[in-house]
LUMMARZA-298903 format. One record per residue: residue in one letter; x, y, z of N, C-alpha, C, CB in turn. Coordinates in steps of 0.001 Angstrom, whole numbers, padded with zeros to 6 digits, always signed. Glycine has a CB too. Layout:
N
AXYZXYZXYZXYZ/...
END
This chain:
332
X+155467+049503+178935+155938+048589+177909+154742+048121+177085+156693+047382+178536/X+154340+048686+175665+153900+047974+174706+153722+046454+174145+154363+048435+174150/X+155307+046189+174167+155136+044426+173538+154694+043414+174134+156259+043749+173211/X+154068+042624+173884+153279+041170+174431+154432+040079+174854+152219+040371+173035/X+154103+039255+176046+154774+039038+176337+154022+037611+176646+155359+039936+176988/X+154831+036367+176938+153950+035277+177305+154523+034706+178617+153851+034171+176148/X+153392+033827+178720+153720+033023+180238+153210+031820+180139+153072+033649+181623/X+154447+031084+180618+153917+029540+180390+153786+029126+182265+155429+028289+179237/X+152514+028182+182346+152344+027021+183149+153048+025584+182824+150975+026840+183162/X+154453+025639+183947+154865+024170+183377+154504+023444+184512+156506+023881+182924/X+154677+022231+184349+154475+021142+185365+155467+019836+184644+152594+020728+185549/X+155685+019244+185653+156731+018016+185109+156019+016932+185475+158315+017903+185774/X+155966+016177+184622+155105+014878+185323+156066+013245+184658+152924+014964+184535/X+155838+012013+185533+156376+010776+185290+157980+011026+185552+155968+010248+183775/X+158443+009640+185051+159752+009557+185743+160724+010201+184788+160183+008042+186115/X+160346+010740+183214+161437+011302+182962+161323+012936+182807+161928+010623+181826/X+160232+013311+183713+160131+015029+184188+159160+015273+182844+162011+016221+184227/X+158543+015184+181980+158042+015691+180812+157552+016575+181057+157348+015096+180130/X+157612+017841+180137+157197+019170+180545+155856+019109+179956+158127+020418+180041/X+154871+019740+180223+153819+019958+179844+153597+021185+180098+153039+019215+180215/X+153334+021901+179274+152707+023561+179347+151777+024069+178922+153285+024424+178904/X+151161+025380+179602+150190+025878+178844+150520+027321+178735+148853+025587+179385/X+150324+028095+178009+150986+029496+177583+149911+030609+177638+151622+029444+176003/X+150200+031695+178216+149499+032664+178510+149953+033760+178068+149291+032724+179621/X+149527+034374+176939+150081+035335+176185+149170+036646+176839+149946+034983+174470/X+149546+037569+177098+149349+038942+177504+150184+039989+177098+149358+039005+178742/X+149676+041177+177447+150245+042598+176901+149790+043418+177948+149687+043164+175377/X+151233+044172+178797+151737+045164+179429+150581+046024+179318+153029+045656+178928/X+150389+046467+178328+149342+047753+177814+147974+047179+177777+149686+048407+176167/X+147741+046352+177576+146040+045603+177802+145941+043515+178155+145006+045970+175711/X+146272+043817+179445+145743+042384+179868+144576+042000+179752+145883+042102+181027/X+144404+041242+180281+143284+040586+180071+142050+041025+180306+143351+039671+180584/X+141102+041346+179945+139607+041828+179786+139252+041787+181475+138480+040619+178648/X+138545+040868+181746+137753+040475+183143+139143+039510+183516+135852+039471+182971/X+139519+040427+185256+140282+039438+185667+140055+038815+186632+141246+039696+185786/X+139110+037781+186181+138638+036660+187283+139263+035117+187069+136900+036515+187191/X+140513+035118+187627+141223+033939+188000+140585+032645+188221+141842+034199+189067/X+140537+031962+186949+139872+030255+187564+140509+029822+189084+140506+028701+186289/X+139774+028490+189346+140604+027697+190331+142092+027425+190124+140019+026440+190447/X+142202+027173+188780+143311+026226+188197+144352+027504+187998+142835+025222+186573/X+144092+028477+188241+144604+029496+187394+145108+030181+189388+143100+030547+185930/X+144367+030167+190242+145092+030314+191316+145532+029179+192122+144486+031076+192007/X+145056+027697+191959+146366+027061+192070+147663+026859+191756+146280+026487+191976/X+147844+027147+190591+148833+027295+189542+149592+029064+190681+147804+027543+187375/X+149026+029861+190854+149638+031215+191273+150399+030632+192645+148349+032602+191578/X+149588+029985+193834+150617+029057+195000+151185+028176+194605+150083+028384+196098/X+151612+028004+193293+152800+027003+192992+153199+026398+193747+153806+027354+192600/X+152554+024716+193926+152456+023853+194608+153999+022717+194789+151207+023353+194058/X+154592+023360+193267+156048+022491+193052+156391+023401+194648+157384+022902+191122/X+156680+024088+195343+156881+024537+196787+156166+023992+197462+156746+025766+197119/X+155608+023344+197831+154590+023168+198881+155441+022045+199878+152965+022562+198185/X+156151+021511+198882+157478+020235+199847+157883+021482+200798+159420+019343+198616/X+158409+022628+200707+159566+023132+201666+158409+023593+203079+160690+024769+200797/X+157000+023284+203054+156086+023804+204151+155950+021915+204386+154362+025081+203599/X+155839+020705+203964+155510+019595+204767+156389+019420+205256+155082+018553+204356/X+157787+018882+204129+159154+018512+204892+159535+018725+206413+160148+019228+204252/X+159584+019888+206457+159931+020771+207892+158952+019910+208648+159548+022709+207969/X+157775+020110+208769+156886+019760+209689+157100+018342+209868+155541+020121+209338/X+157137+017358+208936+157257+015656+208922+158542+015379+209774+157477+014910+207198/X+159894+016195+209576+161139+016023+210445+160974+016442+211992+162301+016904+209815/X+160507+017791+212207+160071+018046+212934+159173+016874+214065+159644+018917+212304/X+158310+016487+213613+157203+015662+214255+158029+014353+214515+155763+015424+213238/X+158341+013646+213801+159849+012672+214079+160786+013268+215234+160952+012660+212556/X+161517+013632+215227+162580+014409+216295+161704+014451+217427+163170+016074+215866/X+160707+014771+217608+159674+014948+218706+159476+013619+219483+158263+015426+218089/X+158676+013046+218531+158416+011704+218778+159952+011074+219436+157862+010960+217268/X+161401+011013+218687+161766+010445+219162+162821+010901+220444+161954+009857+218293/X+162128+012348+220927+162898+012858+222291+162213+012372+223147+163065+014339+222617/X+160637+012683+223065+160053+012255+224407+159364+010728+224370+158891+013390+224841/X+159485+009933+223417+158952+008437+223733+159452+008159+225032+159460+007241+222687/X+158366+007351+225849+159346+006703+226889+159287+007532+228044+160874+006582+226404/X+159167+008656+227619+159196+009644+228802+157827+009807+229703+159546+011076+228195/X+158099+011336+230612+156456+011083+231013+156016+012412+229683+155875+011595+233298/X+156419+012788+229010+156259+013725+227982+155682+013142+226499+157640+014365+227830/X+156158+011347+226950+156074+010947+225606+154552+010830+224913+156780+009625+225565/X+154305+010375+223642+152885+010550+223078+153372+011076+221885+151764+011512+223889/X+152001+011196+221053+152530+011791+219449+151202+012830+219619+152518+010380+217665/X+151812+013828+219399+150968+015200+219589+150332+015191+218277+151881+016700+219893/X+149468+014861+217286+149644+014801+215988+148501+015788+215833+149610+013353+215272/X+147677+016454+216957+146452+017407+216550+147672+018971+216378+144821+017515+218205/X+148903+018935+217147+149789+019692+217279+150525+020011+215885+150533+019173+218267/X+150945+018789+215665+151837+018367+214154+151256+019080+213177+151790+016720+213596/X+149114+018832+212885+149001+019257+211907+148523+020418+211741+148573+018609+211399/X+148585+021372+213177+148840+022690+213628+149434+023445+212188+149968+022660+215006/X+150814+022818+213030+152134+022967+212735+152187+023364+211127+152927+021608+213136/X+151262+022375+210482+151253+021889+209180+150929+022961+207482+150129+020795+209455/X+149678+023097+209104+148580+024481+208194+149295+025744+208341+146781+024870+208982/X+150344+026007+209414+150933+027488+210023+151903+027231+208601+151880+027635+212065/X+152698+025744+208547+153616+026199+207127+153308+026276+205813+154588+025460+206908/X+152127+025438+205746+151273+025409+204398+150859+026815+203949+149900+024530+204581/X+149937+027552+205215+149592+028598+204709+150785+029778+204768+148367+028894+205352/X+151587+029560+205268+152827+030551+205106+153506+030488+203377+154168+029963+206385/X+153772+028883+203274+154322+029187+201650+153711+029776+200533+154605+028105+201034/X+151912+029179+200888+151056+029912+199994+150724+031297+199874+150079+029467+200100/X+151159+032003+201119+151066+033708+201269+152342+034126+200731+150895+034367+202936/X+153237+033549+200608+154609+034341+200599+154648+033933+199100+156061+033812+201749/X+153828+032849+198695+153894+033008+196629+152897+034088+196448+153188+031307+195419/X+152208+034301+196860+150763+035036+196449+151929+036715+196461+148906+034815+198120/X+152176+036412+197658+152796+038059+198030+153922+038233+197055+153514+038305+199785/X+155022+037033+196545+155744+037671+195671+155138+037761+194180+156990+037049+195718/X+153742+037319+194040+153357+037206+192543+153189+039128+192874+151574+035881+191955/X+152315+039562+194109+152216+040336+193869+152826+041748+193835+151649+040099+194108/X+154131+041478+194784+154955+042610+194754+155957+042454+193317+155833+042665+196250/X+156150+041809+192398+156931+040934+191438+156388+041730+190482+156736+039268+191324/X+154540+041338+190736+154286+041840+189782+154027+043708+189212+153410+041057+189750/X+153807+044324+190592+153533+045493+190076+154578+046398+190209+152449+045961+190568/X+155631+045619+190350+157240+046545+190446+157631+045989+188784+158808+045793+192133/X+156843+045528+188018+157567+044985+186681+158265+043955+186532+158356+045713+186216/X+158793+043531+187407+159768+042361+187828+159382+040798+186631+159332+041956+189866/X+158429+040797+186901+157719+039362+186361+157321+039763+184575+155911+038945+187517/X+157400+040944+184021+156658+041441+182669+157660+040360+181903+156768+043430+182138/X+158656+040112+182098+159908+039332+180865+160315+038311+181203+161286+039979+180542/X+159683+037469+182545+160528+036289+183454+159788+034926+183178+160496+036612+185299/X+160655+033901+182677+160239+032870+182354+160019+031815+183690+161123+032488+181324/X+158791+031102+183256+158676+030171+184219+157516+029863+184607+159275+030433+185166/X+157013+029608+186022+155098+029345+186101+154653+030370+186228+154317+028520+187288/X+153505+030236+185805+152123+031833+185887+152394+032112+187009+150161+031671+185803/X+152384+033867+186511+152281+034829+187478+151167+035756+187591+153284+035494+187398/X+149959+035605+188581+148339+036032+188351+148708+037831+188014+147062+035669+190192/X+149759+038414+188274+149422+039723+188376+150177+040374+186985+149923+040342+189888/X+151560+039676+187029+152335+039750+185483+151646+039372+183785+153562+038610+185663/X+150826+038574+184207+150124+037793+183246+148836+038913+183008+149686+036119+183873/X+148689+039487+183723+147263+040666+183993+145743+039533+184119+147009+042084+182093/X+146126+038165+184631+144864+037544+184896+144342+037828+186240+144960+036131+184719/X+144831+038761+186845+144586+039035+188389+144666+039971+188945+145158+038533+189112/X+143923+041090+189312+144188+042556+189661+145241+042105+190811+142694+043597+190207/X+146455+043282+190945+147001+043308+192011+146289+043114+193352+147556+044296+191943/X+145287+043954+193289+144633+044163+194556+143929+042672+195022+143484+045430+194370/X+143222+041825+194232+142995+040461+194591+144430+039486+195157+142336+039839+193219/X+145643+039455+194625+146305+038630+194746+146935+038852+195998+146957+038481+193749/X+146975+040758+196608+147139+040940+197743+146623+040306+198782+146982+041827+197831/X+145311+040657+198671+144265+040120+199430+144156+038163+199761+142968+040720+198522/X+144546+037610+199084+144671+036433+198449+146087+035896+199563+144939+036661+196553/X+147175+036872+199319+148195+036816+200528+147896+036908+201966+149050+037799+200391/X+147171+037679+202161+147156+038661+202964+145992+036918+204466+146102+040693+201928/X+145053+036787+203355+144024+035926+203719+144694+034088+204302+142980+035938+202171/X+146154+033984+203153+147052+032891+203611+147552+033027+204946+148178+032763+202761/X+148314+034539+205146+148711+034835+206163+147958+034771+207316+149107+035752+206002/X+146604+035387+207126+145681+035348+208223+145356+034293+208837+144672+035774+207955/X+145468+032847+207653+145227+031593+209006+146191+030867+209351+144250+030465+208782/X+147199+031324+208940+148338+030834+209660+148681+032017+210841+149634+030556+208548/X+148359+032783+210663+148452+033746+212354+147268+032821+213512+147582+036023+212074/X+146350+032364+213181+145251+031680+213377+145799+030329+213991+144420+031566+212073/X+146416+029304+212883+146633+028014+213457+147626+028632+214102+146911+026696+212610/X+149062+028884+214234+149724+029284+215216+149799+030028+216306+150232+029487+214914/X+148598+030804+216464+148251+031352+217881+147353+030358+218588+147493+032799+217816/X+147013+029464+218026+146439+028200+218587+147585+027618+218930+145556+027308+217681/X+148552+026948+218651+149652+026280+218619+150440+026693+219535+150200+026279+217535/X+150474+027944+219922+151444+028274+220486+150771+028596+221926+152188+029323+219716/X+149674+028934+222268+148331+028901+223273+148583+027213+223934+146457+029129+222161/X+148786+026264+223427+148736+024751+223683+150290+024587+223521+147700+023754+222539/X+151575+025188+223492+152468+025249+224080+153732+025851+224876+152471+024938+223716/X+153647+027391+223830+154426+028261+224485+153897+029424+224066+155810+028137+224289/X+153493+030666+224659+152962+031547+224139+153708+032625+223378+152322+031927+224972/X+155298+032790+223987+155760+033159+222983+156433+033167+221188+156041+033274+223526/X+155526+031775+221103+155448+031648+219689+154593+032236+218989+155331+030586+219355/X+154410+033132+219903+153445+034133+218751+154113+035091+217956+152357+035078+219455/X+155386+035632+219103+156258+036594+218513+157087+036034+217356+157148+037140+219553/X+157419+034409+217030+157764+034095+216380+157412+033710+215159+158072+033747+216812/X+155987+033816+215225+154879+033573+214353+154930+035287+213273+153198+033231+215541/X+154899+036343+214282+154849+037542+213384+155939+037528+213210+154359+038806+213729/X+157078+037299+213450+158397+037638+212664+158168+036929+211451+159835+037177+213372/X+157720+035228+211385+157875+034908+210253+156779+035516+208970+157916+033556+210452/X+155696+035807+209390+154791+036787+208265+155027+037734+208409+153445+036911+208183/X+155652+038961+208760+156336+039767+208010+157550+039322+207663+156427+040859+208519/X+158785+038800+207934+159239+038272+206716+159029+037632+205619+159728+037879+206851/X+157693+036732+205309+157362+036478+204207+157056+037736+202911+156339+035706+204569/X+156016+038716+203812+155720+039845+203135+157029+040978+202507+154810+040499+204148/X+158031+041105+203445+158986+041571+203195+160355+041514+202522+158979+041692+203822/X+159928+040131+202091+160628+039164+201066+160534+039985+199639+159781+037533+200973/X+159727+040042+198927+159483+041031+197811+159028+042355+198020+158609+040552+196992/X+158586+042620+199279+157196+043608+199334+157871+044943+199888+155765+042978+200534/X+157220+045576+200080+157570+047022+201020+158900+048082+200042+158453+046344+202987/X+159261+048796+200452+160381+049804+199656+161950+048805+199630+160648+051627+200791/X+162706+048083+200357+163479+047652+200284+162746+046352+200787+164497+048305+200740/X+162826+045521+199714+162750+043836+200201+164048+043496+200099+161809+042699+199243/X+163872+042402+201084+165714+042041+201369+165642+040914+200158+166358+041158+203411/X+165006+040246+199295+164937+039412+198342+166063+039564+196986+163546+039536+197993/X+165495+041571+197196+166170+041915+196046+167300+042123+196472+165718+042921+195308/X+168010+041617+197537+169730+042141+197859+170595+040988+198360+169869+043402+199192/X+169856+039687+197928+170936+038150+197994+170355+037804+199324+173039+038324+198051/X+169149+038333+200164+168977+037449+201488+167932+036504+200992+168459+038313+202952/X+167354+036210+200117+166277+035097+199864+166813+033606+200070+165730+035221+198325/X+167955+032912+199883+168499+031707+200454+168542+031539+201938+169770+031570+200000/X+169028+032536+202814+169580+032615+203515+168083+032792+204707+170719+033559+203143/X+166751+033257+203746+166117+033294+204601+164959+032112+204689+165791+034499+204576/X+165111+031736+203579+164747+030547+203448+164645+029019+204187+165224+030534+202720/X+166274+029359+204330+167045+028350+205491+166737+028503+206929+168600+028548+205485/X+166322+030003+206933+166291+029849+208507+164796+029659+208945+166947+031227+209296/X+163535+030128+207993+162396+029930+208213+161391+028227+208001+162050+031009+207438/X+162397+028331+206942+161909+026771+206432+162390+025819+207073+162236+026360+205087/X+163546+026181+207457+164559+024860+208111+164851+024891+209370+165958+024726+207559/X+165623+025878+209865+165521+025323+211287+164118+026181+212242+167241+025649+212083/X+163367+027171+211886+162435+027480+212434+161423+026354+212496+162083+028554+211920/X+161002+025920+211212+159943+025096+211068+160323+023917+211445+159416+025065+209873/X+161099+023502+211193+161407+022042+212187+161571+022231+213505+162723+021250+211865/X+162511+022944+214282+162961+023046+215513+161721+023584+216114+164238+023861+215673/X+160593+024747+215697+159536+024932+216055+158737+023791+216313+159102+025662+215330/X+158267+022995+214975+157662+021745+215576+158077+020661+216479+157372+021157+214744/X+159091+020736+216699+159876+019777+217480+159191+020536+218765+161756+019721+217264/X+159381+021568+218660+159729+021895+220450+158305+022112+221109+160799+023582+220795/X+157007+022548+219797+155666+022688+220708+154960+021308+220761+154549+023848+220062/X+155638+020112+219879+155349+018763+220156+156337+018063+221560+155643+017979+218659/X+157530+018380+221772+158157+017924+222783+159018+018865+224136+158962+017144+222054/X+158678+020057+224109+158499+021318+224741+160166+021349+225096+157246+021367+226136/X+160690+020617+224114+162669+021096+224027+163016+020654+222448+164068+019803+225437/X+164602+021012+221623+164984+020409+221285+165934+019630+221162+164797+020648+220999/X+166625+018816+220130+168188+017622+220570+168642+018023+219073+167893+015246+220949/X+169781+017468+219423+170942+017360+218362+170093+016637+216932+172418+016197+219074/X+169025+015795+217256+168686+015175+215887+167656+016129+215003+167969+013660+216149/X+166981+016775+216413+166027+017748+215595+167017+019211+214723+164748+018467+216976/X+168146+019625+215565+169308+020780+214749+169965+020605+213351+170636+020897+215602/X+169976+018780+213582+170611+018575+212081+169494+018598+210936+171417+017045+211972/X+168401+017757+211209+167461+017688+210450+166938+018946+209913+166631+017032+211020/X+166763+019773+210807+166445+021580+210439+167703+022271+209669+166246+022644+212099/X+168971+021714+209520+170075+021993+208800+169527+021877+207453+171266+021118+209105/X+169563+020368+207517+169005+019560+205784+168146+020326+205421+168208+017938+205650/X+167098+020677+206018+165669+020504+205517+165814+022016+204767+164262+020256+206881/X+166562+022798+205638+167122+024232+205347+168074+024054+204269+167856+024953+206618/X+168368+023858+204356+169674+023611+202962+168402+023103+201705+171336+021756+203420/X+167915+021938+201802+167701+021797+200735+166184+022770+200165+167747+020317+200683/X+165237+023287+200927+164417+024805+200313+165349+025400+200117+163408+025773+201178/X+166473+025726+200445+167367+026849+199716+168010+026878+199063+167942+027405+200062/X+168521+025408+198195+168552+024748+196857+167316+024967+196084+168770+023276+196988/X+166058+024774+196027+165265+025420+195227+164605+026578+194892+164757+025009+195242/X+164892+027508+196135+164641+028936+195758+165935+029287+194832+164492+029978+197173/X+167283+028990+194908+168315+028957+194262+168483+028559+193050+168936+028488+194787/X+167695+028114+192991+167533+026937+191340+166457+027712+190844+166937+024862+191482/X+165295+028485+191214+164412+029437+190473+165302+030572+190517+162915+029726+191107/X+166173+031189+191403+166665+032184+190887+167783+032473+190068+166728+032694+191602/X+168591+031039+190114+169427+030778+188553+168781+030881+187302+169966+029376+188390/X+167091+030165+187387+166636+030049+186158+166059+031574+185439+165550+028936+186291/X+166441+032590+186819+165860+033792+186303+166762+034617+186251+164829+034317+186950/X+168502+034554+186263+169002+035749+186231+169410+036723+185172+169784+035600+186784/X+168741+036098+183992+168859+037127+182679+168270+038341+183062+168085+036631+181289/X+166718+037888+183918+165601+038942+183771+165942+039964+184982+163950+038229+183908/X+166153+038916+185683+166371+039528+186846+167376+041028+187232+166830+038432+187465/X+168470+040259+186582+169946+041552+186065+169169+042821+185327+171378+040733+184492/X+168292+042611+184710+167848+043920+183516+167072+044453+184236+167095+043651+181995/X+166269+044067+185777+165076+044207+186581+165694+045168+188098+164392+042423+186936/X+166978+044895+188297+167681+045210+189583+166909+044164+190201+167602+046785+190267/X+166390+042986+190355+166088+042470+191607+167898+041278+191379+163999+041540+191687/X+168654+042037+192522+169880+041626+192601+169862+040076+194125+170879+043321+192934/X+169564+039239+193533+169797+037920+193943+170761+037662+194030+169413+037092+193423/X+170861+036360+195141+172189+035665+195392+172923+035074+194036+171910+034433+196426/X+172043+034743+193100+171868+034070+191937+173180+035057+191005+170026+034138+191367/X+172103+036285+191344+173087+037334+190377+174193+037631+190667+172704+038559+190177/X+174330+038439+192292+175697+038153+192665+176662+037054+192327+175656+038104+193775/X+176057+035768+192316+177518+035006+192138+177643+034614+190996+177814+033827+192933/X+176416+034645+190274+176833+034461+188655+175848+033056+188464+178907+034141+188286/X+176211+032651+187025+175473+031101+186345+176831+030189+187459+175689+030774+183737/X+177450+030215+187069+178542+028873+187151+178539+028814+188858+180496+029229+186313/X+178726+029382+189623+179420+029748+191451+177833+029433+191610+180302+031880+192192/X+176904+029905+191184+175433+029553+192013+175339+028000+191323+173758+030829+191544/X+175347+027570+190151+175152+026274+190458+176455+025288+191275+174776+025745+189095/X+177225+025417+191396+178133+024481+192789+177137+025015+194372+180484+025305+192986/X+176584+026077+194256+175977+026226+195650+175133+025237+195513+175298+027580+196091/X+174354+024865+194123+173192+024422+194508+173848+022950+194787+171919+024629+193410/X+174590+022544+194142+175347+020805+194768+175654+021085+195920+176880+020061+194066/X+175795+021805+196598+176384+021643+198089+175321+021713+198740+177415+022661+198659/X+174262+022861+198487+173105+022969+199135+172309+021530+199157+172332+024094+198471/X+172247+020915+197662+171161+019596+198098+172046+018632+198260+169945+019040+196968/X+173055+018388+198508+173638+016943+198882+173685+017151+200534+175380+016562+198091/X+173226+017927+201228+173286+018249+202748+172847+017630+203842+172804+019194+202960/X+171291+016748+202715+171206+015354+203414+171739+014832+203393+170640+014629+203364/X+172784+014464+202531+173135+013239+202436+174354+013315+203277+173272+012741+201043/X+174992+014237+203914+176326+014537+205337+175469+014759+206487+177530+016193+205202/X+173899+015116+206431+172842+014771+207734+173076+013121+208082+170933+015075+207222/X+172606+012368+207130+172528+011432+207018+172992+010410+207644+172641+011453+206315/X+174922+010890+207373+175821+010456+208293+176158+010914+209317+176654+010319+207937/X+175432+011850+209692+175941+012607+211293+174899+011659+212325+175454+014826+211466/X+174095+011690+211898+172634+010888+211974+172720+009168+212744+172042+010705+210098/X+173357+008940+211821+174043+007431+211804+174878+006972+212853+174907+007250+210677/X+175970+008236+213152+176713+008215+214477+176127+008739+215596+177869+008857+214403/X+175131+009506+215482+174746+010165+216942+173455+009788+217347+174750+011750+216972/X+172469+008699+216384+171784+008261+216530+170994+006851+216304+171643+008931+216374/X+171137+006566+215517+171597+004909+214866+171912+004771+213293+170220+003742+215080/X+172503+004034+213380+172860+003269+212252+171661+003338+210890+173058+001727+212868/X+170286+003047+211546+169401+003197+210362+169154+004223+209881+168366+002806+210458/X+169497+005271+210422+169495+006746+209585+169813+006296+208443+170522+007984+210000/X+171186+005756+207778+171749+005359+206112+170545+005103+205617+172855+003939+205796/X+169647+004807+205956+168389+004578+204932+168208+005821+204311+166948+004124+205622/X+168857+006526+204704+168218+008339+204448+168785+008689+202848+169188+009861+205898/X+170000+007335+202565+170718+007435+201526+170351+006856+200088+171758+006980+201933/X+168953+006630+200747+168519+006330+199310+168067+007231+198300+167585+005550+199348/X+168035+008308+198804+167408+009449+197946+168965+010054+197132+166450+010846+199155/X+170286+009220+197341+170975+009720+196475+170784+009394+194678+172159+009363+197029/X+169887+008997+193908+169418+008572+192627+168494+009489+192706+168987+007124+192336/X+167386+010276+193774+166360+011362+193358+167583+013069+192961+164953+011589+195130/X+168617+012529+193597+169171+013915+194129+169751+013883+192737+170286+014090+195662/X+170640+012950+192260+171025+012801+190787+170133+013092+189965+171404+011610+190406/X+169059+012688+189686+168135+012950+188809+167225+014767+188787+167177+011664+189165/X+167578+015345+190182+167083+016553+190297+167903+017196+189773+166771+016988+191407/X+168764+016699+190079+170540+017968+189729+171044+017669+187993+172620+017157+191152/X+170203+017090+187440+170661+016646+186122+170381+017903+184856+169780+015162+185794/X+169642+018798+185126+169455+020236+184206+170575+020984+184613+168001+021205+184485/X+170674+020873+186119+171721+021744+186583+173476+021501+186233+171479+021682+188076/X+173417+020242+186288+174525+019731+185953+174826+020045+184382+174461+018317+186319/X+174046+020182+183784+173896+019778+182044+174491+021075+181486+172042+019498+181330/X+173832+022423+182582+173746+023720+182056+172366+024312+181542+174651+023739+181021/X+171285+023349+181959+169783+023925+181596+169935+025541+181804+168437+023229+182741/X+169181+025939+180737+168714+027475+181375+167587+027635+181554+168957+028632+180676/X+166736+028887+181772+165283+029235+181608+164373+028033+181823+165021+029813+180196/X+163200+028372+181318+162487+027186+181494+162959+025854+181545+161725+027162+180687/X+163655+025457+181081+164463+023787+181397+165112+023551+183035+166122+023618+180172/X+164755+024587+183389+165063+024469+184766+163721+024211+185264+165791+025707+185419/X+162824+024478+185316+161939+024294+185711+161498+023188+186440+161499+024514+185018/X+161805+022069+185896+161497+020812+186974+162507+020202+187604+160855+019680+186397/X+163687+020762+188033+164615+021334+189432+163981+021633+190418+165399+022548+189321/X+162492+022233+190372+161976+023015+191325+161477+021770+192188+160868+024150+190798/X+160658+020793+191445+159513+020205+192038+160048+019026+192246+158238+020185+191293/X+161448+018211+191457+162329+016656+191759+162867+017217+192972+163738+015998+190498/X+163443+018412+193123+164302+018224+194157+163675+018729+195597+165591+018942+193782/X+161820+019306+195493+161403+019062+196661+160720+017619+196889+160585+020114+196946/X+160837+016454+195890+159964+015389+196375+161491+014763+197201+158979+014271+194939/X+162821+014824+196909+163922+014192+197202+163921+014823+198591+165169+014383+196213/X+163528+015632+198913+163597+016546+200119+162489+015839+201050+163242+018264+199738/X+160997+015479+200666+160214+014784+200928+160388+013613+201225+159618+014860+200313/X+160971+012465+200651+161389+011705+200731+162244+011048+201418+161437+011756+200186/X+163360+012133+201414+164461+012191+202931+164028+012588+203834+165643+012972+203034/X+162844+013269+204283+162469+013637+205567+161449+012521+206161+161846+015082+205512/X+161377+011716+205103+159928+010638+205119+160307+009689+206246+159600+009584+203481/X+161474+009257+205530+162497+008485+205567+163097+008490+207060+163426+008920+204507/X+163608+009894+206849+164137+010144+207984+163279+010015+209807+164550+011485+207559/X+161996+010425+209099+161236+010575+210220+161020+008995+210665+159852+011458+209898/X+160668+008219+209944+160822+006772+210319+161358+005860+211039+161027+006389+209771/X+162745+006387+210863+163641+005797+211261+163690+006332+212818+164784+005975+210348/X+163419+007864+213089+163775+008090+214276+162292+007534+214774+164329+009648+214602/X+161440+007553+214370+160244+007112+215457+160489+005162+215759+158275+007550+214489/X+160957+004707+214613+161291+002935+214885+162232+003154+215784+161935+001834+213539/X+163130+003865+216168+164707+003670+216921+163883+003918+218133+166295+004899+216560/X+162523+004874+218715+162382+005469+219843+162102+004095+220846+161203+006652+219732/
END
């Protein structure tokens, strides 16, 4: 492909989301001269508006823990464990952006797709760096979690490589399951109940009913925002074959998923309330973040106007897990 194509860096900032961008114009046929990626330019590539769906997990997680074994002879706050836990999900989200900038990018996928910089689409980043760049995320999260799992169960190691190669295999390899509607679905199970119920269990060496629901939410709502980037991309996407859940169900059927997907705290909330106390409802204050996230979606935003969907509705996610975690460590 000949024609030039651009790429914007958005970011949303203050309380009424203001977009701020910066635009990166490139061409298919001659990117960029020297591709040596600033700092800002590979922070911007681990797109940090994600970085909620790697704490969340871990913050619920560490709560649920705390409040199985207080009291016990188990009890204590493992917190050298927690922030184990922390770096295994941190550096997992940051490998699995790196890895889809880079399988995204050299399958064409990203040449026409609106939204944040992409180091390899943009041609500011040889493929081969951004691999490597993945590859290096992955490596210390194989690292903190073979530590982690050494200091509680050793077969979390096997669970550790399932989840980096599924990150990698998300875009990567001859058939990624990304491109065939499993990206929600895997989302939910890595982000949400792995990563919570994981931290729960190498901080309190079982889990309970409070840590299953919380890994529900926490799952539901990362899979409201991978859902909400892949609504904002299914023009490109359809002309690309990368066939998403998005695409399968269309504009209109994927956004009602995404209301069901993020209001999920808020029916945690109340399960919460009955099976554990009453102060869980505090969890209900994040119904005004959840309104305010869902307000492009609701409107009919497309393309870029979706964009700060991504990053309101992981601080509401943040926030409810904040929240949440609070409450169960005051009740212990």
């Amino acid at each position: 492909m000949i024609m030039g194509h651009q790429r914007g860096l958005c970011d949303s900032a203050g309380a009424h989301s203001t977009m701020v961008c910066m635009t990166e114009t490139t061409t298919a046929a001659h990117p960029r001269e020297h591709n040596h990626p600033t700092l800002r330019e590979w922070l911007a590539g681990a797109r940090p508006h994600t970085w909620a769906n790697a704490f969340a997990p871990v913050v619920v997680g560490t709560g649920a823990a705390i409040h199985t074994v207080y009291g016990t002879a188990e009890g204590g706050m493992h917190l050298w464990r927690a922030f184990l836990a922390g770096v295994v999900a941190w550096s997992l989200i940051i490998g699995v952006n790196y890895a889809n900038d880079y399988s995204d990018g050299i399958r064409g996928t990203d040449n026409t797709r609106s939204g944040p910089l992409r180091l390899v689409g943009s041609g500011i980043a040889q493929p081969l760096q951004v691999k490597l760049a993945a590859f290096g995320a992955f490596g210390v999260a194989a690292v903190a979690g073979t530590v982690l799992s050494l200091l509680s169960s050793w077969w979390l190691i096997l669970v550790g490589m399932v989840c980096i190669v599924a990150a990698w295999f998300y875009t990567g390899g001859k058939n990624p399951y990304g491109y065939s509607g499993w990206g929600e679905i895997a989302v939910f199970v890595f982000f949400g109940l792995v990563a919570v119920l994981g931290t729960q269990f190498t901080q309190a060496g079982r889990v309970d009913i409070a840590g299953v629901v919380g890994a529900c939410a926490i799952g539901a709502m990362s899979a409201s925002i991978n859902l909400v980037n892949n609504l904002r991309d299914i023009p490109t996407d359809s002309q690309t074959g990368k066939i998403t859940l998005a695409v399968r169900l269309g504009d209109a059927k994927t956004r009602v998923l995404y209301y069901l997907l993020v209001i999920s705290p808020l029916v945690v909330t109340i399960i919460l309330s009955v099976v554990v106390t009453p102060w869980a409802l505090l969890g209900l204050v994040i119904i005004p973040l959840v309104y305010v996230a869902s307000g492009p979606v609701r409107y009919g935003a497309v393309g870029p106007a979706l964009i700060p969907v991504l990053g309101t509705t992981g601080r509401a996610m943040l926030v409810w897990a904040t929240l949440t975690t609070a409450v169960l460590i005051f009740v212990s």
